[in-house]
C-alpha positions, 0 to 999 in steps of 0.5 A: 583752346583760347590760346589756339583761337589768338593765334588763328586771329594773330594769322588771319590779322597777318595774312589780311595785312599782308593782302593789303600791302601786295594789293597796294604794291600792285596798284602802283604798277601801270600796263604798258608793252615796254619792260616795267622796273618795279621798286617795292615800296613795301618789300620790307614789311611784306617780307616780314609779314609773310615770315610771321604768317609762315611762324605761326602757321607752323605753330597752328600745324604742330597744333594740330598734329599734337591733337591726333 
C-alpha cells in the first residue's frame, strides 16, 4: 500500500507543478482585440510534466483495477 501512497504523492507533486507552469505561462498573456502569438516559454517542461502525470495515473488505474 506505501508503494501506492508514493505514487499518488509523485502525481499530485506533478500535477501541482504542472499547475503552476500553465498558470505562470497564462500571466504572460495580455488582453487586447488584435491576434495574440503566444510563445510558450515552458512548453517543453509542461509537455513533460503532463506525459509523467498521464504514466502514473495509468499505474494509479491498473492499481486499482488489480484490487477488484
Amino acid at each position: 500500500m506505501s508503494n501506492r501512497i508514493e505514487i499518488l504523492e509523485e502525481y499530485r507533486q506533478a500535477n501541482s507543478q504542472l499547475a503552476t507552469l500553465k498558470r505562470k505561462e497564462s500571466e504572460s498573456v495580455c488582453s487586447s482585440s488584435e491576434t495574440v502569438r503566444i510563445e510558450p516559454r515552458y512548453g517543453e517542461e509542461m509537455h513533460d510534466l503532463s506525459n509523467k502525470c498521464a504514466q502514473l495515473d495509468m499505474i494509479l488505474e491498473a492499481m486499482d483495477a488489480s484490487e477488484d
